[in-house]
N, C-alpha and C positions, 0 to 999 in steps of 0.2 A: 504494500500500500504506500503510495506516493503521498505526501508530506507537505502543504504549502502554507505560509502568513496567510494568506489571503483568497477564500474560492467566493467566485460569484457564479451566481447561477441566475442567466439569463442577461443576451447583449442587446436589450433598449437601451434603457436607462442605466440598466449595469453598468453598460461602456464604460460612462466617466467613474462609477466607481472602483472601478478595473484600470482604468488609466493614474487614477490619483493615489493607489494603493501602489503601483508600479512603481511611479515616479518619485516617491519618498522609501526607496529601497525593500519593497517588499516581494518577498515572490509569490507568485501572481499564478493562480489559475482561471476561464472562464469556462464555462460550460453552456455551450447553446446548439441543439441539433437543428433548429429553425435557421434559416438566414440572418445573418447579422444585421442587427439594426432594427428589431425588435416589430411588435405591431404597427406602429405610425408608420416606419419607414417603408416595409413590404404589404400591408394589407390592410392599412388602414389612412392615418392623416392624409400622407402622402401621396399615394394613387388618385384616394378619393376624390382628391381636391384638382388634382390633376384633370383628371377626369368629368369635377363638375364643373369647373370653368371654362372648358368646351360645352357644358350644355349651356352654360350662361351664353357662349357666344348666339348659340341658336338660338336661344330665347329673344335674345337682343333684337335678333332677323327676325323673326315672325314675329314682332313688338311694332316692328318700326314702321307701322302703316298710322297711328297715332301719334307719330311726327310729321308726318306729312311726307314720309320714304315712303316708297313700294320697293319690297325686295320681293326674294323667292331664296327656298332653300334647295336649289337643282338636287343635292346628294350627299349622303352620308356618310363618309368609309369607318361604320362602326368600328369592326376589325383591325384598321390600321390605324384608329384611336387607340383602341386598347392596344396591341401589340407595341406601338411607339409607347406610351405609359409604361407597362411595366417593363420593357428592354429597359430604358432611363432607369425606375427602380431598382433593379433586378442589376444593373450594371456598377450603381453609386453602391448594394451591399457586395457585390464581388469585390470591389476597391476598399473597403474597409475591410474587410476578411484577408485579402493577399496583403495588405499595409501590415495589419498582424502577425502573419508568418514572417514578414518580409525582415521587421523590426525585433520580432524576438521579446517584445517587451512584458509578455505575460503566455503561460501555455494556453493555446486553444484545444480543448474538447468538443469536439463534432458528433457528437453523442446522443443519446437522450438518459438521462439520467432520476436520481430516484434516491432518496435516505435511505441507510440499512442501521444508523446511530446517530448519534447524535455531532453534528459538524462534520457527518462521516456520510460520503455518496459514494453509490456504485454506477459509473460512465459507462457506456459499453459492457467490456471485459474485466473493466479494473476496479480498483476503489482507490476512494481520493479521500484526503481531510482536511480541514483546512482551520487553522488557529485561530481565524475569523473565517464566519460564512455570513455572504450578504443574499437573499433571494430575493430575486428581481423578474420571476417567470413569467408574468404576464395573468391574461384569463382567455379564453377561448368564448367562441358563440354558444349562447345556452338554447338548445333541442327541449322546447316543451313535451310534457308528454301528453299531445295529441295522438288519439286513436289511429293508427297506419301509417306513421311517419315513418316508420322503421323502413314502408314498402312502397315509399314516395320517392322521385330525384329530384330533394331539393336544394337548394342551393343556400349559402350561407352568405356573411358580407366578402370572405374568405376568395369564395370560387365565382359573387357576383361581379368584385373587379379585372377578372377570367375570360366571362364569357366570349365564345368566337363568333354570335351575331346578338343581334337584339330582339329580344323577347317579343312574340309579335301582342299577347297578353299577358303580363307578369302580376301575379298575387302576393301581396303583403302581407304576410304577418306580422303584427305587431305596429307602433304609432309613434316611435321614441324615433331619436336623432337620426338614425341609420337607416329607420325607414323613409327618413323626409328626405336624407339627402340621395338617397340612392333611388328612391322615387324620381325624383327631381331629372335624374341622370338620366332614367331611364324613358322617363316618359318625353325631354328634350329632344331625346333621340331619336324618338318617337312610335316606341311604344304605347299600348297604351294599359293604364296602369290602376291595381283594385289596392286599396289599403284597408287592412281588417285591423281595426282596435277595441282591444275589451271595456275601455274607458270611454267618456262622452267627449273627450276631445283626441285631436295628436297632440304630441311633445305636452302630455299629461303632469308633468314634474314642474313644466315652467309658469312664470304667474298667470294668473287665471286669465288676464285681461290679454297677453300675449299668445296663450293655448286656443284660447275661442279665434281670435283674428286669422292664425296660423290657422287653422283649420276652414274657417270659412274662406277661407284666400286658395287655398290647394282642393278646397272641394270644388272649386270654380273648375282647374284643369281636368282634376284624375277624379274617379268613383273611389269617394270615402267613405266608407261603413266604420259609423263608431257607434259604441254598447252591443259589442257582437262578440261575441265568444267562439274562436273557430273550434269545433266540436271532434272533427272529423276529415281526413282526406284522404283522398284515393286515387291511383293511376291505371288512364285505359290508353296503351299505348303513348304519343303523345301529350294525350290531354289529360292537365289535373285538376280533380272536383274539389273544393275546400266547402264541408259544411257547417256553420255558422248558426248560433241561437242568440238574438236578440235578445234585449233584457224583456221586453214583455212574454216572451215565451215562444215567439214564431222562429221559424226555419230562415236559414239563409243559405243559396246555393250557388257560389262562382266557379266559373271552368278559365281556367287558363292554360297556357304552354310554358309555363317557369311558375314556380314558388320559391318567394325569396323568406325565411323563416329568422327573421329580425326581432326578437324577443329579449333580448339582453345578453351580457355577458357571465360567465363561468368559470373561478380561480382554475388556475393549474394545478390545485394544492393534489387533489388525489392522485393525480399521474405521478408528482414529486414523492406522495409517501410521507409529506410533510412531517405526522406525527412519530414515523419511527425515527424521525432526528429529534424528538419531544417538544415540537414545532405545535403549539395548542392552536384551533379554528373555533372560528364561531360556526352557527348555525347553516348560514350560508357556505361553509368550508372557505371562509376568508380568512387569513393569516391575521392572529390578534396581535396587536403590536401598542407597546406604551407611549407616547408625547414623542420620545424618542427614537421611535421608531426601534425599540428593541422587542425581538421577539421571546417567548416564554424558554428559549432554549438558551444555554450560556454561549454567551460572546456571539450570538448569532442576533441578525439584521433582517428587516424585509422593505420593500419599498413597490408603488407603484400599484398597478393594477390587482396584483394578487393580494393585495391587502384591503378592498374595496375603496370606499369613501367615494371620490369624486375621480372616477376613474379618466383621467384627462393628462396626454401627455406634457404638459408645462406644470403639470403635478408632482407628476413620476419626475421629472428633471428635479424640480423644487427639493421634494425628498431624496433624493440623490446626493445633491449637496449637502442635505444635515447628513446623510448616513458617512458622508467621508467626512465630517467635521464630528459625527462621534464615534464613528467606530476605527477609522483611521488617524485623523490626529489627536483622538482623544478627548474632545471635547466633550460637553456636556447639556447640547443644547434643543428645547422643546422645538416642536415644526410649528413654525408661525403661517396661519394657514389664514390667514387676514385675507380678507376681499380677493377671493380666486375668481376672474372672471369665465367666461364657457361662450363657446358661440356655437350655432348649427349652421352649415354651409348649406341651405335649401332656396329655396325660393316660395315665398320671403326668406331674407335672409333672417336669424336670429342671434341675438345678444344677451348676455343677463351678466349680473352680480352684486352679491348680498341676498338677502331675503325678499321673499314675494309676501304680496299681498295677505294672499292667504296663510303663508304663515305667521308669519305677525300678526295677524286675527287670531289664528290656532293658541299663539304664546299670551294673549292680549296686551299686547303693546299699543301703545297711542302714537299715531303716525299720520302723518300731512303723505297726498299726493298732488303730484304735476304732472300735468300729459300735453304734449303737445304733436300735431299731426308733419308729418314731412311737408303735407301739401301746403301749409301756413310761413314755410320759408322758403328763401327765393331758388332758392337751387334744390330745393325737393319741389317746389314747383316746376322747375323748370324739366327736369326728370319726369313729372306725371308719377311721381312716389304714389304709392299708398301705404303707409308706416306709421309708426307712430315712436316717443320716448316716454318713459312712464320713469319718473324719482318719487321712490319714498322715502320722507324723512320725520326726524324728532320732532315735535313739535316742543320741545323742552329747550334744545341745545342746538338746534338746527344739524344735528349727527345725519349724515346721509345713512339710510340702510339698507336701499337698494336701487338696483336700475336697473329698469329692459325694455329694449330696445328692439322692433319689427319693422324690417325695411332694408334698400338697399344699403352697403357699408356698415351695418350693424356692427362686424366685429371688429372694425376700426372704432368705431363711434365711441363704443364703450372704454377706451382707456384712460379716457381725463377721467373720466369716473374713477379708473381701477387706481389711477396716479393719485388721485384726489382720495380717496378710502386708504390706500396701503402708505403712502406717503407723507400727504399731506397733512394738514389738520384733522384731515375727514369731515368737516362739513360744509353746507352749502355755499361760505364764502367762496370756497376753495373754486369751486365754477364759477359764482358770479363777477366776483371779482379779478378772474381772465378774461384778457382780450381775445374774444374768435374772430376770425376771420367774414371779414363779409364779403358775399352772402356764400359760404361753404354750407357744404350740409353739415357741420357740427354744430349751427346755429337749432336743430331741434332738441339739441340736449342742455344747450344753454336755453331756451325757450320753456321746453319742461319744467327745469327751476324755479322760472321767473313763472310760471301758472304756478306754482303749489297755491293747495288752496289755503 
């Protein structure tokens, strides 16, 4: 059994803990049988986005008869969309994986690996240990347990940024980010596209007054079914039947030629074995971890998606850096998890951070709101926006506690806010009292302010 300072397990976020463990004389193992460069970079941020801003560009063309353009979309090389996207992907993680062998700076494991002790993995053939262990493995798409999925071909977010044409009917499962953005993709493409949600809106998690808008905005494109519960699916030949029960009791029945099965995410912990390294989970099999991010095992770390919370890569980066500031230099210090903001790349686009509406009702807190519409400033005017900025604040101290944002540049919009909560004073001078530009469109979020009521 080989012997190191330092194993991580898993090269997202790992990376730089792997690198920073390196680089202050330690010897260094990682283990990642996936591609280097974690979720974001192979099958998730990065593709995705790739990907949806070609459908932005389409949307943009078939928009622009409301400027007084007439275009046309003559043709679409799905295929050579997707295959240029992921060669670029697939090319930038072989360049960090041959930089690694190249440099020597830490051993790689191309493995798939699993605890048999504690700080102690079995890779491959061998076993490893390691004086510190950080896990860093990610989570995988969670498979509901719908009736006949086992005997359905459906497709994950995984194998949707894959496909080698475009679905000529694609069915949704599910209502959350992945479903709107890869909806979005899909149906630019021009598909045409069902999204099945058990809740009365999509993107059911964000504030209430951003969930109903997002949903009556994307019910305009694609057939949205929300309060449905898909019960059932089945494959005849090409075509798949998804069956659906309404909250009132009645039957729902869609056929498509793809199902995309967009329900959430699923730790890696069980594949890991977590617990025979005495690595404790919660209920959900997420990695319990303290302030610290120290897990219930000695001298062992976790970070990122496998440990749930806000599973968003500028997260996993964030904890990253505390995990090399405590478990490599030794520090001692809590994850300041201060105003994380989150965007959805759909159309509408979306923005949020701090708390919604509804929950600060749930908490009962006393809170001011301001909203104001894209279309009330001169360049969301000028755009033909339909968006809106929504701040909640103290009514005590003027404390910002939250912002969200639906519309185009959403997840720009949002960061004087983010600058303003994590930086700043955190409250409402902190926008009012900046100069915006005029007329930019971040005049909607200086305007929202200036409405509180």
């Amino acid at each position: 059994m080989k012997e190191f300072d330092l194993v991580v397990v898993g090269a997202g976020s790992g990376l730089g803990v792997a690198r920073a463990g390196s680089q202050r004389g330690m010897d260094v193992a990682m283990v990642e049988e996936d591609a280097i460069g974690g979720t974001c970079l192979n099958r998730g941020c990065i593709p995705s986005k790739m990907l949806i801003h070609r459908a932005n560009v389409a949307e943009t063309i078939r928009s622009s008869e409301k400027f007084g353009i007439s275009s046309a979309i003559d043709r679409i090389d799905f295929q050579g969309i997707v295959n240029e996207v992921n060669e670029d992907v697939s090319s930038e993680s072989d360049i960090v994986r041959e930089s690694i062998k190249q440099t020597g700076i830490y051993t790689l494991y191309e493995e798939s690996a699993s605890f048999v002790d504690e700080r102690t993995l079995k890779v491959g053939d061998e076993r490893i240990k390691g004086d510190k262990v950080v896990i860093a493995a990610g989570a995988r798409p969670r498979i509901p347990p719908i009736e006949g999925i086992e005997d359905v071909d459906y497709i994950t977010s995984k194998e949707a940024l894959k496909l080698d044409e475009n679905p000529e009917h694609l069915v949704i499962v599910g209502g959350g980010y992945i479903a709107a953005e890869l909806g979005h993709f899909f149906g630019s493409m021009g598909s045409d596209v069902t999204v099945i949600e058990k809740n009365e809106t999509l993107l059911a998690g964000e504030d209430k007054d951003i969930s109903k808008k997002f949903t009556h905005n994307f019910s305009k494109k694609y057939n949205v079914k929300t309060g449905t519960t898909v019960k059932k699916v089945s494959q005849d030949e090409s075509e798949i039947k998804v069956t659906g029960e309404r909250k009132d009791g009645s039957a729902l029945e869609i056929f498509g030629d793809e199902l995309l099965v967009a329900t959430g995410r699923s730790p890696n912990t069980d594949l890991l074995e977590v617990r025979k390294g005495n690595v404790e989970t919660d209920e959900h099999g997420f990695i319990k971890v303290n302030d610290k991010l120290k897990t219930t095992a000695d001298n062992t770390w976790a970070l990122g998606d496998i440990i749930g919370g806000k599973m968003l890569k500028h997260v996993a980066n964030l904890e990253a850096q505390y995990v090399i500031m405590n478990a490599i230099i030794e520090h001692d210090h809590p994850v300041d998890y201060t105003a994380i903001p989150h965007a959805i790349f759909s159309s509408p686009e979306v923005s949020a951070i701090g708390k919604t509406e509804q929950e600060l009702e749930e908490e009962g807190k006393d809170y001011m709101k301001g909203i104001a519409s894209y279309e009330d400033t001169g360049f969301g005017s000028a755009m033909k926006a339909d968006g809106f900025a929504k701040v909640l604040v103290s009514p005590k101290d003027g404390e910002i506690l939250g912002c969200h944002i639906l519309g185009p540049r959403a997840s720009m919009l949002i960061h004087e806010v983010s600058v303003a909560m994590r930086k700043g004073s955190g409250i409402v001078d902190d926008i009012l009292d900046s100069i915006h530009v005029h007329p930019a469109l971040n005049e909607v979020v200086q305007r929202a302010f200036e409405n509180l009521e």
